[in-house]
N, CA, C and O atoms as a GROMACS GRO file, in nm:
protein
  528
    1UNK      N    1   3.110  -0.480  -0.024
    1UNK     CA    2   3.008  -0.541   0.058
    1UNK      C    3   2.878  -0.554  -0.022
    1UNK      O    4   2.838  -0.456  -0.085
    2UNK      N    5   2.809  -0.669  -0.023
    2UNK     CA    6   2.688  -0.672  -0.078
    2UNK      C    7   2.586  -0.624  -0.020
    2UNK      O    8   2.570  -0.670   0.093
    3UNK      N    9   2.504  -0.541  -0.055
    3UNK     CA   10   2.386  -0.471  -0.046
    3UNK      C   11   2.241  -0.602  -0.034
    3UNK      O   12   2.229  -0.706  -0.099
    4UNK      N   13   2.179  -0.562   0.038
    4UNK     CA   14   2.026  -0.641   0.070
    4UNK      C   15   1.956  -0.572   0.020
    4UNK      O   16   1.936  -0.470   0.085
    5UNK      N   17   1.878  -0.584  -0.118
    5UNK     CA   18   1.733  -0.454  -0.165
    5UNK      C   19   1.612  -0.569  -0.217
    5UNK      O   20   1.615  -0.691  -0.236
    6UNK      N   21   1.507  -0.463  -0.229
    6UNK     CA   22   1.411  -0.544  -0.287
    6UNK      C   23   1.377  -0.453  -0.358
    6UNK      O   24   1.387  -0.331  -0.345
    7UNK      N   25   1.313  -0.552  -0.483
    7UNK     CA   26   1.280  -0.447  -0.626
    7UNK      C   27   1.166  -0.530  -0.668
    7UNK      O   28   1.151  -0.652  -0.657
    8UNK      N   29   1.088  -0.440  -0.717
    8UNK     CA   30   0.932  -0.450  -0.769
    8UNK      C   31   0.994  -0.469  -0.916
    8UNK      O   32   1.103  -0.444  -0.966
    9UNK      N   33   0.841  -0.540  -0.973
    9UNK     CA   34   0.846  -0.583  -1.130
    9UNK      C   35   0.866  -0.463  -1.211
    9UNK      O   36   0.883  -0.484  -1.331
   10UNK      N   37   0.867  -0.347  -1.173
   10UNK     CA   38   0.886  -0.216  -1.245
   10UNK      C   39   1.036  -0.239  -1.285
   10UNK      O   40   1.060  -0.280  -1.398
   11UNK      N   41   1.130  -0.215  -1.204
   11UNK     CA   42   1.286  -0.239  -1.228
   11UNK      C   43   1.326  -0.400  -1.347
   11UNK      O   44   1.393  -0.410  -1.450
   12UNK      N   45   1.258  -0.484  -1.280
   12UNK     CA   46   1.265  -0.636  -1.381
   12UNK      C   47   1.218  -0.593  -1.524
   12UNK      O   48   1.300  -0.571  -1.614
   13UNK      N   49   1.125  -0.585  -1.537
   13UNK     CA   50   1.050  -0.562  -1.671
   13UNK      C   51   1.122  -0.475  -1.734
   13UNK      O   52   1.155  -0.539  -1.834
   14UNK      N   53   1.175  -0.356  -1.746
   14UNK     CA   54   1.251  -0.277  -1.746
   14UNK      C   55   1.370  -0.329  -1.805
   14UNK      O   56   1.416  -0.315  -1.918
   15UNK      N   57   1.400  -0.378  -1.728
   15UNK     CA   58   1.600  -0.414  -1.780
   15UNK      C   59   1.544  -0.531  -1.856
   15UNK      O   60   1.647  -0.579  -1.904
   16UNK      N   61   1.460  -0.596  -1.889
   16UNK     CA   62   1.409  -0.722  -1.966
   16UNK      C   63   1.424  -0.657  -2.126
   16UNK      O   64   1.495  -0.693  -2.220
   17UNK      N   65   1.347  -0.571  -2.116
   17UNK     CA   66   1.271  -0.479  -2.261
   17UNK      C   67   1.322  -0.363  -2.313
   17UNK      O   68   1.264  -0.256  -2.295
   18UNK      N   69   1.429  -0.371  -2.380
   18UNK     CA   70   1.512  -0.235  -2.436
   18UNK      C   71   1.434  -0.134  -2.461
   18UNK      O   72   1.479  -0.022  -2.439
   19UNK      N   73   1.310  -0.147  -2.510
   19UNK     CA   74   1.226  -0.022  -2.549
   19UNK      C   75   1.186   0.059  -2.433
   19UNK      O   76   1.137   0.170  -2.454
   20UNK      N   77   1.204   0.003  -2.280
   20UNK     CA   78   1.119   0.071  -2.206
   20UNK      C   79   1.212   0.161  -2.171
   20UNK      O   80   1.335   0.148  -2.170
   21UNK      N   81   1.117   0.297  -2.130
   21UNK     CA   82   1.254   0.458  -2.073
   21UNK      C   83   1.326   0.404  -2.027
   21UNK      O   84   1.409   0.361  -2.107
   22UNK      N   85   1.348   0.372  -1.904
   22UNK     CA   86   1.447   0.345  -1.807
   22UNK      C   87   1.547   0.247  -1.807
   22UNK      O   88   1.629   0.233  -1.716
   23UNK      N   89   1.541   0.158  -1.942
   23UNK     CA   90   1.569   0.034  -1.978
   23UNK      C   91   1.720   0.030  -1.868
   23UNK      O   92   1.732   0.002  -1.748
   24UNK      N   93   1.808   0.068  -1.962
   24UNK     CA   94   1.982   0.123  -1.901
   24UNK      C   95   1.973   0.129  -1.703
   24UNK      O   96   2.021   0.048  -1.623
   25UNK      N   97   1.904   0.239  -1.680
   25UNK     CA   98   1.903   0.219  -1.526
   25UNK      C   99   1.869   0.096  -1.450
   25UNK      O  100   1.915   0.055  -1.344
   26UNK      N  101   1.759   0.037  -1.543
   26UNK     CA  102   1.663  -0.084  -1.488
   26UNK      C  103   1.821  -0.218  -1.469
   26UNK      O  104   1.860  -0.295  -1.382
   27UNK      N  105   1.855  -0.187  -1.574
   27UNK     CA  106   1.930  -0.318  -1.637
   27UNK      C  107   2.087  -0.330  -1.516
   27UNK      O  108   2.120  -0.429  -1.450
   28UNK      N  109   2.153  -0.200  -1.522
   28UNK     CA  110   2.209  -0.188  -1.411
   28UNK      C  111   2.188  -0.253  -1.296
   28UNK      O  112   2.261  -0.347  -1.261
   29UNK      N  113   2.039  -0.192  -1.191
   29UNK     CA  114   2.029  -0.273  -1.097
   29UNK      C  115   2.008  -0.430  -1.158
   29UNK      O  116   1.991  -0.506  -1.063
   30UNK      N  117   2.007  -0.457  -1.208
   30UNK     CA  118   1.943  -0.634  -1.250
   30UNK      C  119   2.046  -0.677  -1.279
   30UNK      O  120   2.056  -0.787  -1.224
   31UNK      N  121   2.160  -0.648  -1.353
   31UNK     CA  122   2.289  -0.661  -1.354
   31UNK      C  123   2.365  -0.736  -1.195
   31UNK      O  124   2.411  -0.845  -1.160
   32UNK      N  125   2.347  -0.636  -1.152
   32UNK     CA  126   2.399  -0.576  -1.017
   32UNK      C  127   2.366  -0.697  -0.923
   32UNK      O  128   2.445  -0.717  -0.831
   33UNK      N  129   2.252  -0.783  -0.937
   33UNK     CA  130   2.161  -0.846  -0.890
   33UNK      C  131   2.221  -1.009  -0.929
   33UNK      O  132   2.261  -1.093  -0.850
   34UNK      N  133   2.211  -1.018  -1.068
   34UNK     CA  134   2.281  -1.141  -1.156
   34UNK      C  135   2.413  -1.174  -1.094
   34UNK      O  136   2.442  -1.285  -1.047
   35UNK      N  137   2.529  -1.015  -1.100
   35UNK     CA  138   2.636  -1.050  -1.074
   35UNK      C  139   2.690  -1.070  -0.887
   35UNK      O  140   2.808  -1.086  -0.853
   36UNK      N  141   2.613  -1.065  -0.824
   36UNK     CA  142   2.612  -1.088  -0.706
   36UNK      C  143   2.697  -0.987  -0.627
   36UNK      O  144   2.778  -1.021  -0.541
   37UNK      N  145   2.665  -0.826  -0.674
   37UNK     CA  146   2.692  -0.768  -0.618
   37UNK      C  147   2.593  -0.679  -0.473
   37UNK      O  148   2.616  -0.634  -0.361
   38UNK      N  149   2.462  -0.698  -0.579
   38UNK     CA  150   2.337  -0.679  -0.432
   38UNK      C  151   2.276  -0.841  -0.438
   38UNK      O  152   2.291  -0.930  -0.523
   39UNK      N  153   2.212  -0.837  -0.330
   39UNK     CA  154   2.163  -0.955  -0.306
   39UNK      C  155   1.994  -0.859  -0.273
   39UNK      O  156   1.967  -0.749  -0.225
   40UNK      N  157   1.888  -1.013  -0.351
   40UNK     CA  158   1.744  -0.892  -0.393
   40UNK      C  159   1.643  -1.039  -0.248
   40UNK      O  160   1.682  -1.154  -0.222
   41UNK      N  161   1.575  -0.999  -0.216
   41UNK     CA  162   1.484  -1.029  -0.107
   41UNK      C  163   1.325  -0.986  -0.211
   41UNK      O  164   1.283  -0.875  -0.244
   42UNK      N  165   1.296  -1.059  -0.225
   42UNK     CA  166   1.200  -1.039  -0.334
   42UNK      C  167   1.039  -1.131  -0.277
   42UNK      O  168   1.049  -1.250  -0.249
   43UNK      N  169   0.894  -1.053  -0.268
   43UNK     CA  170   0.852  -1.164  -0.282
   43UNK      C  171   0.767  -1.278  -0.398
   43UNK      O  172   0.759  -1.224  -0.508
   44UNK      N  173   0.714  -1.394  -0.396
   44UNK     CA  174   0.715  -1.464  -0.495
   44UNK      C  175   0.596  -1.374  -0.584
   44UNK      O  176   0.611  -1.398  -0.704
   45UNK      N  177   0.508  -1.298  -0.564
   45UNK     CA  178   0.430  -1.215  -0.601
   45UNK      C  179   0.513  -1.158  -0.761
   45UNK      O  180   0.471  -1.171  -0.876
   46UNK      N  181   0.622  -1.104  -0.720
   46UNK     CA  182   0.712  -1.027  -0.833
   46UNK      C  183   0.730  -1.115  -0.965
   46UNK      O  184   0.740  -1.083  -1.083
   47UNK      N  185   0.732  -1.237  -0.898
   47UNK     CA  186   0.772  -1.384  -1.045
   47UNK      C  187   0.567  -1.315  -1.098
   47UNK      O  188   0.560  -1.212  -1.166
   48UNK      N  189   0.490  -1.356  -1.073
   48UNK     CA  190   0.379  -1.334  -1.128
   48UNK      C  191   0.377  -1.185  -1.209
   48UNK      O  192   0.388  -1.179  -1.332
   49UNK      N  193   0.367  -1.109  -1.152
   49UNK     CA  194   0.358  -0.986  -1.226
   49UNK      C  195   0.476  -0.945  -1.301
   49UNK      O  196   0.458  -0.873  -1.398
   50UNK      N  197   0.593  -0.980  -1.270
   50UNK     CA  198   0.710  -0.984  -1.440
   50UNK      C  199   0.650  -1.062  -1.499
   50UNK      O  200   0.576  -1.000  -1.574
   51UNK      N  201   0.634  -1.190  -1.515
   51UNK     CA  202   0.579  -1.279  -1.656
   51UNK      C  203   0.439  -1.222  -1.679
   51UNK      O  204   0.385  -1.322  -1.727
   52UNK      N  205   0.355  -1.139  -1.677
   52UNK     CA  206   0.235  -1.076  -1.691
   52UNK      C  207   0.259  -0.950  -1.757
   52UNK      O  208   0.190  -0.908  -1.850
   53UNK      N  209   0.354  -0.894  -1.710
   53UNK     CA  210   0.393  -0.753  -1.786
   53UNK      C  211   0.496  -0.816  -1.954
   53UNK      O  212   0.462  -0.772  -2.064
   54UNK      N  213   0.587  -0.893  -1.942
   54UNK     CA  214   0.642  -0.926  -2.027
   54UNK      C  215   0.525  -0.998  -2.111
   54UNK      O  216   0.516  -0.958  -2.227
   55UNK      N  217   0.444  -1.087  -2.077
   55UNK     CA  218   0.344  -1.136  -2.180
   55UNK      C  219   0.301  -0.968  -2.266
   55UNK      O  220   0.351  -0.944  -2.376
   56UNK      N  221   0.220  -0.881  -2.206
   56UNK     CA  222   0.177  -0.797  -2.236
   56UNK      C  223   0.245  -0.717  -2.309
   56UNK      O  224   0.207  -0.680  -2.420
   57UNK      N  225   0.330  -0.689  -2.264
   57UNK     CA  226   0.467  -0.582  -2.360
   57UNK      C  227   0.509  -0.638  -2.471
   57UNK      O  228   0.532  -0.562  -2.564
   58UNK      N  229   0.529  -0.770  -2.489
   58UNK     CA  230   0.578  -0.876  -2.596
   58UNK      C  231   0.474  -0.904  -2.635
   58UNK      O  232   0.429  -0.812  -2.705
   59UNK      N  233   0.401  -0.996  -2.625
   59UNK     CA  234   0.294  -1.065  -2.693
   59UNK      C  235   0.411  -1.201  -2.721
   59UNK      O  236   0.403  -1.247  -2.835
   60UNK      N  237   0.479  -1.242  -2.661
   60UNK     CA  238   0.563  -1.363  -2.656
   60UNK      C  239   0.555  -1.461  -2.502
   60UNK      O  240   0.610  -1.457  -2.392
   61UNK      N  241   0.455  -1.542  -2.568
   61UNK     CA  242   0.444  -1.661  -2.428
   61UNK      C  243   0.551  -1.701  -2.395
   61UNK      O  244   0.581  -1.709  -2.276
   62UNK      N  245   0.644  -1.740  -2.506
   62UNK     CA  246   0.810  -1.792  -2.481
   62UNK      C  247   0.911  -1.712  -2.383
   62UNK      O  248   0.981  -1.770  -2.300
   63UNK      N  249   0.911  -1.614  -2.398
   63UNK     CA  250   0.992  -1.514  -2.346
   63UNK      C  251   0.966  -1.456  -2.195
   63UNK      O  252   1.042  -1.400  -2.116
   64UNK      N  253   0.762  -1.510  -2.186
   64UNK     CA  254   0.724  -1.506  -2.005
   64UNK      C  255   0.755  -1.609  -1.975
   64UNK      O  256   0.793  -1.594  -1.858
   65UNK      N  257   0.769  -1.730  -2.004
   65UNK     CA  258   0.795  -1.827  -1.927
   65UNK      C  259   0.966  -1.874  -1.944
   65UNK      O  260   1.005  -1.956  -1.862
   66UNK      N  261   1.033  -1.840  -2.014
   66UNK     CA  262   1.149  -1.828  -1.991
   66UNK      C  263   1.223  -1.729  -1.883
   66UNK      O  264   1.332  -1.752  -1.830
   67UNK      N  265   1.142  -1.618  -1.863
   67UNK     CA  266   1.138  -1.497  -1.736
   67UNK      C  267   1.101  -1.582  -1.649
   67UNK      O  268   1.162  -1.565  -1.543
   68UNK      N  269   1.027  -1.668  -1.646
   68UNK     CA  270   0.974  -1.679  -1.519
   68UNK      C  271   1.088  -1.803  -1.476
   68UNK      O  272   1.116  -1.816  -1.357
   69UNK      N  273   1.141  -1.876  -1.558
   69UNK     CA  274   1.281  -1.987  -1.505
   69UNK      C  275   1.377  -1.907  -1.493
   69UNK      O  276   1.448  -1.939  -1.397
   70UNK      N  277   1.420  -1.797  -1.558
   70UNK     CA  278   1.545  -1.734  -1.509
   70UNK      C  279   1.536  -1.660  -1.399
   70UNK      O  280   1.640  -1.633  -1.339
   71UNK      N  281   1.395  -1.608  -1.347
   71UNK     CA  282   1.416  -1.538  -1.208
   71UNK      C  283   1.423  -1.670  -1.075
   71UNK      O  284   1.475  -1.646  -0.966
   72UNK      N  285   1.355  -1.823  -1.113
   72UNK     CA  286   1.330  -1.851  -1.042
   72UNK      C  287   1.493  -1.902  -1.020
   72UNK      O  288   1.514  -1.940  -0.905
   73UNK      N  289   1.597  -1.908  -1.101
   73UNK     CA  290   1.705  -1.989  -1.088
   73UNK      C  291   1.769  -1.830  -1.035
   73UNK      O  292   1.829  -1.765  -1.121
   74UNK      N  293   1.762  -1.798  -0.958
   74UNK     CA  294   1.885  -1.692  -0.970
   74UNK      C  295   1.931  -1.698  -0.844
   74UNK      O  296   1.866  -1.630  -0.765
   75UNK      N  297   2.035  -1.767  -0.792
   75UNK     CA  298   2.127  -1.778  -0.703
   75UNK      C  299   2.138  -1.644  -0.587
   75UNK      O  300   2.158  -1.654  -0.466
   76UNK      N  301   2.116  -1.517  -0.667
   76UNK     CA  302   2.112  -1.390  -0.582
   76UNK      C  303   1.999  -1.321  -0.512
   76UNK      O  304   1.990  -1.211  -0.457
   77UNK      N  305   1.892  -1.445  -0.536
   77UNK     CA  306   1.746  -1.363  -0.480
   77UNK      C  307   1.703  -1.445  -0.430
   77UNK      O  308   1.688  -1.559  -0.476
   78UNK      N  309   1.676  -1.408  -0.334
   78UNK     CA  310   1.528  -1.488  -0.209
   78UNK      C  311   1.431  -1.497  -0.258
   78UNK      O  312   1.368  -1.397  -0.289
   79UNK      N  313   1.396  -1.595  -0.276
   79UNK     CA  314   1.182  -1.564  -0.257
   79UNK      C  315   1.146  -1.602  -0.114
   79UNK      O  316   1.190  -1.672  -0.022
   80UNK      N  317   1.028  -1.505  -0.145
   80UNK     CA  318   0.985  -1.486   0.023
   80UNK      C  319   0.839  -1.565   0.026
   80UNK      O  320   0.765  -1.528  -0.065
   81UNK      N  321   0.800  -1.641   0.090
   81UNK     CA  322   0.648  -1.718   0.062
   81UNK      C  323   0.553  -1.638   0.095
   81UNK      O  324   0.596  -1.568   0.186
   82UNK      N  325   0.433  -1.608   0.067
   82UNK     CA  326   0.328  -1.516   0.158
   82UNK      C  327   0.194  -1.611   0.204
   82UNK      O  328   0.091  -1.655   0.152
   83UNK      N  329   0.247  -1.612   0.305
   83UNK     CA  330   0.198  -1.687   0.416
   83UNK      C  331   0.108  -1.584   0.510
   83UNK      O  332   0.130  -1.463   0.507
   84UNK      N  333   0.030  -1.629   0.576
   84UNK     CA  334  -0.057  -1.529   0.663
   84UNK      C  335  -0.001  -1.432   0.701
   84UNK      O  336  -0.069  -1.334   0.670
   85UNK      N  337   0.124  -1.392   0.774
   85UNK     CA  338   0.201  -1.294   0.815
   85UNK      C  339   0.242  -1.187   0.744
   85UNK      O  340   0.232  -1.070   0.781
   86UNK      N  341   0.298  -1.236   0.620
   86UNK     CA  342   0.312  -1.150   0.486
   86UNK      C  343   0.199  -1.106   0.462
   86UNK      O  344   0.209  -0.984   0.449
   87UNK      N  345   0.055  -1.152   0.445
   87UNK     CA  346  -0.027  -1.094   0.383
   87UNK      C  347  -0.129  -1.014   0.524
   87UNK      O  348  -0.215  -0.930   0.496
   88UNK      N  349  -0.106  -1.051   0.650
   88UNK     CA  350  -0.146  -0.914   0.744
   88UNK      C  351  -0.051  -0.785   0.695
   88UNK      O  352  -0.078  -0.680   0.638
   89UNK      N  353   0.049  -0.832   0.734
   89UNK     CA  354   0.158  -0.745   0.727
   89UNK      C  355   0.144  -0.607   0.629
   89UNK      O  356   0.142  -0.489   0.664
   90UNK      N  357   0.135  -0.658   0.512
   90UNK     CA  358   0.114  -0.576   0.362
   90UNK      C  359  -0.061  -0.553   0.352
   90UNK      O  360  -0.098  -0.476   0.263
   91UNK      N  361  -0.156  -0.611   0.431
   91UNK     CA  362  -0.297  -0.536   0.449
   91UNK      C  363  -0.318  -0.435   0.504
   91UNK      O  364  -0.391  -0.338   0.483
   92UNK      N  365  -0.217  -0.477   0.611
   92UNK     CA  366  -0.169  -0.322   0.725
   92UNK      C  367  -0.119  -0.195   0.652
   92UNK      O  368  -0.159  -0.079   0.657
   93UNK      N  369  -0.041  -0.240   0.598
   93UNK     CA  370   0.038  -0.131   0.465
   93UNK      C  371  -0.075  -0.069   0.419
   93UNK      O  372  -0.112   0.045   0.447
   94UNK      N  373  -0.127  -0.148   0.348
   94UNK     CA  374  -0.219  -0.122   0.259
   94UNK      C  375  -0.329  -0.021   0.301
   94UNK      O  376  -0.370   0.072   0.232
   95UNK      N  377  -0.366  -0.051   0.414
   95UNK     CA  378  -0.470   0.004   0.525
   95UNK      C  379  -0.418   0.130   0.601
   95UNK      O  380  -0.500   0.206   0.654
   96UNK      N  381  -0.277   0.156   0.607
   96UNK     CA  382  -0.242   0.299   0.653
   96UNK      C  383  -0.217   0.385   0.557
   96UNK      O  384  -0.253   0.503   0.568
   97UNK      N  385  -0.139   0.331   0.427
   97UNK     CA  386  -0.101   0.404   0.349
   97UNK      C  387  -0.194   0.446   0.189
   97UNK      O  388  -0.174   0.544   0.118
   98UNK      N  389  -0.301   0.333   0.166
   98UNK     CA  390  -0.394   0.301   0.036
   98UNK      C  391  -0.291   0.269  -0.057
   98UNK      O  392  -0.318   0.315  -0.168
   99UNK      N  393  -0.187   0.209  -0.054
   99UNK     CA  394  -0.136   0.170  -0.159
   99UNK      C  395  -0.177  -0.018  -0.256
   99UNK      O  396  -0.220  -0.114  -0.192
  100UNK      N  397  -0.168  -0.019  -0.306
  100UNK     CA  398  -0.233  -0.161  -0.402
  100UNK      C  399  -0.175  -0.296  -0.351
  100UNK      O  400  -0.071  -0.352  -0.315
  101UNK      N  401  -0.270  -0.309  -0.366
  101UNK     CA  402  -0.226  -0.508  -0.279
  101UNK      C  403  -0.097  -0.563  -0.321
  101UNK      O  404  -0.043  -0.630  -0.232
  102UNK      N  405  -0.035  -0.555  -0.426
  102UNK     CA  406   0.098  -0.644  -0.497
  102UNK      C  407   0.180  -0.528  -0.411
  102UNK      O  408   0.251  -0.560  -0.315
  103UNK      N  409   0.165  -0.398  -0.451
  103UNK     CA  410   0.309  -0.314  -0.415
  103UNK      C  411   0.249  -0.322  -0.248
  103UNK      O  412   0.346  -0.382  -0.200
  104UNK      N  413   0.207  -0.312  -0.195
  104UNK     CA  414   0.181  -0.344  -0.029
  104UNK      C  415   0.293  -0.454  -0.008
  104UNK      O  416   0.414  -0.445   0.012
  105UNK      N  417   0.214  -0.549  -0.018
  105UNK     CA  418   0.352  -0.735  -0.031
  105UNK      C  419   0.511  -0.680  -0.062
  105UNK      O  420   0.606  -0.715   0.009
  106UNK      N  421   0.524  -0.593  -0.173
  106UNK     CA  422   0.653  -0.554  -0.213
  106UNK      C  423   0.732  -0.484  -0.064
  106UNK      O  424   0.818  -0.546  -0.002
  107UNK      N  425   0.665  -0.304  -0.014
  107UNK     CA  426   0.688  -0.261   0.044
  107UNK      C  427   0.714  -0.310   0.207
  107UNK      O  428   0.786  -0.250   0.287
  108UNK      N  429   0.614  -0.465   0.240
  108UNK     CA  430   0.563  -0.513   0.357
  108UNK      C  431   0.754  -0.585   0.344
  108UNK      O  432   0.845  -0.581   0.427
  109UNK      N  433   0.747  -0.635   0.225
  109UNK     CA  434   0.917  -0.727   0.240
  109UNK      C  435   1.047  -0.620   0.246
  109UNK      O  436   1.147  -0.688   0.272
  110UNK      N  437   1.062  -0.561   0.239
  110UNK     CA  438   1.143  -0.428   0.226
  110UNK      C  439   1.114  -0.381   0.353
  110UNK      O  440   1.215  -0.319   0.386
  111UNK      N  441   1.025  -0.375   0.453
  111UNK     CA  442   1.006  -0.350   0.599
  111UNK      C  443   1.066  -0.412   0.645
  111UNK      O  444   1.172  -0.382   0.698
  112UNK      N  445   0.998  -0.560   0.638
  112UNK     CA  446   1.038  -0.659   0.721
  112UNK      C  447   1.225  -0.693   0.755
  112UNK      O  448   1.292  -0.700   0.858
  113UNK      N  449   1.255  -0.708   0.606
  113UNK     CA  450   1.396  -0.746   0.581
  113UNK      C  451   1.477  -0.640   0.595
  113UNK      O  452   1.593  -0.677   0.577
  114UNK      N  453   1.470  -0.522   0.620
  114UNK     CA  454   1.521  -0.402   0.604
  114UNK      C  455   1.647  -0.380   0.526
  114UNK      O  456   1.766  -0.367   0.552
  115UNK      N  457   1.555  -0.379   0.394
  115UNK     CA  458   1.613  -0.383   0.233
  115UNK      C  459   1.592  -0.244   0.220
  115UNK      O  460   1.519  -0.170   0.287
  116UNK      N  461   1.680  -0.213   0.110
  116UNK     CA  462   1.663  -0.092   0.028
  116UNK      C  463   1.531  -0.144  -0.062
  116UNK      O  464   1.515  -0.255  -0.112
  117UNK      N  465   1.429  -0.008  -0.066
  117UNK     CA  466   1.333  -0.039  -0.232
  117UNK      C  467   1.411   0.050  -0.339
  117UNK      O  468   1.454   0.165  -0.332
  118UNK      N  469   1.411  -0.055  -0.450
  118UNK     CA  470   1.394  -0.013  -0.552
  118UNK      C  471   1.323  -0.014  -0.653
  118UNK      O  472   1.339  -0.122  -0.710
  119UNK      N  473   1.228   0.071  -0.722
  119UNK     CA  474   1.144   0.070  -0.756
  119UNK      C  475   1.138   0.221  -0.852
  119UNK      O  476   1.184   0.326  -0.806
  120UNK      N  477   1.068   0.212  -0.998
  120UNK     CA  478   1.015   0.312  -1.087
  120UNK      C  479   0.898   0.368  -1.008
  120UNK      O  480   0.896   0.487  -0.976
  121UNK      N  481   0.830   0.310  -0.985
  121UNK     CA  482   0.674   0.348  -0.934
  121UNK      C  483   0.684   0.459  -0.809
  121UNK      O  484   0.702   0.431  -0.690
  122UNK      N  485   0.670   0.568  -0.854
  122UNK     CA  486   0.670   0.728  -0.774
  122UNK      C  487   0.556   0.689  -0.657
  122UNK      O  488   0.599   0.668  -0.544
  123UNK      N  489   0.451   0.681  -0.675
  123UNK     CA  490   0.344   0.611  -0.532
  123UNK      C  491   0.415   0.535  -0.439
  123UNK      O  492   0.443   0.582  -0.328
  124UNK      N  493   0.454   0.398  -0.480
  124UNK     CA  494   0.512   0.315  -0.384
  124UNK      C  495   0.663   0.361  -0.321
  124UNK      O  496   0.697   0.336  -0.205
  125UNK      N  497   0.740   0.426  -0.410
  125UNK     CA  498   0.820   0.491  -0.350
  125UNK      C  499   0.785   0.596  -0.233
  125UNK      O  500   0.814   0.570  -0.116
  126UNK      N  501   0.727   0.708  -0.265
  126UNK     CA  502   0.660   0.837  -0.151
  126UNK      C  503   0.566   0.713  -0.070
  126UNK      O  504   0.642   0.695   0.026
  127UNK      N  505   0.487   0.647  -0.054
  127UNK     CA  506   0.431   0.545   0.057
  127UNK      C  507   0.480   0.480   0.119
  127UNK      O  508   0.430   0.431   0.220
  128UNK      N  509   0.642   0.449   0.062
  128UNK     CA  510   0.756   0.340   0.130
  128UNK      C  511   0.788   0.473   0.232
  128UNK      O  512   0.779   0.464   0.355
  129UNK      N  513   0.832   0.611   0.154
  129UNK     CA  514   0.893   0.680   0.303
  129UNK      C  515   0.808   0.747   0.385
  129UNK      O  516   0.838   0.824   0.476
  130UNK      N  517   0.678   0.706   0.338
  130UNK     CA  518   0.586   0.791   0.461
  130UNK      C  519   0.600   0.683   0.610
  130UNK      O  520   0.592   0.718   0.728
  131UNK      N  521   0.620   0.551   0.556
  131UNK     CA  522   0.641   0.419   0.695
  131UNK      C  523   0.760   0.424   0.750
  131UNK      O  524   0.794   0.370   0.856
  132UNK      N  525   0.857   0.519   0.645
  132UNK     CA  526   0.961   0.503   0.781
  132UNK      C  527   0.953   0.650   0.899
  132UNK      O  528   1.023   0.651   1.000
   0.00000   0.00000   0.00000
């Protein structure tokens, strides 16, 4: 059965960049994701901040904007638009829990859709289970 999750640019960037710790775990879920075994609910926020972290980590413009066509083609992921609702939604987050405007949007879609998070980031993780 396929799995519904949503994953922050922490997990992407990650399985992108062999050097980073987690590379192997990262790459797994992203794998996992490619081969259409989870299906990822993502919102469009995540395309921005992977091609921003990969610019940065690389210093290769080629390689963010090639990230940014291969996430947008990927048959196994939603993008989610953030439209007024999304962005109350994840202010609210933001406003009970103090967590940061991008991972708010992340955590707000992972509410909504009732996805698994996956995510490196120890904050947004412990703030995801203080809402449930």
């Amino acid at each position: 059965m396929v799995k519904e999750i949503t994953v922050d640019s922490s997990i992407i960037v990650s399985s992108l960049i062999y050097t980073e710790p987690r590379h192997r775990e990262a790459l797994s879920i992203w794998l996992d994701i490619v081969d259409g075994n989870n299906f990822a609910i993502l919102p469009y926020t995540v395309v921005v901040e992977v091609c921003g972290a990969v610019k940065r980590r690389t210093g290769k413009l080629d390689f963010a904007l090639e990230t940014k066509q291969n996430l947008l083609q990927q048959k196994h992921i939603y993008f989610v638009d953030i439209d007024r609702e999304v962005a109350e939604g994840a202010a609210k987050i933001a406003s009970h829990v103090g967590l940061r405007g991008m991972d708010s949007i992340v955590v707000y879609i992972a509410k909504e859709y009732n996805t698994e998070l996956k995510s490196f980031d120890e904050e947004m993780m412990s703030k995801f289970q203080m809402l449930k």
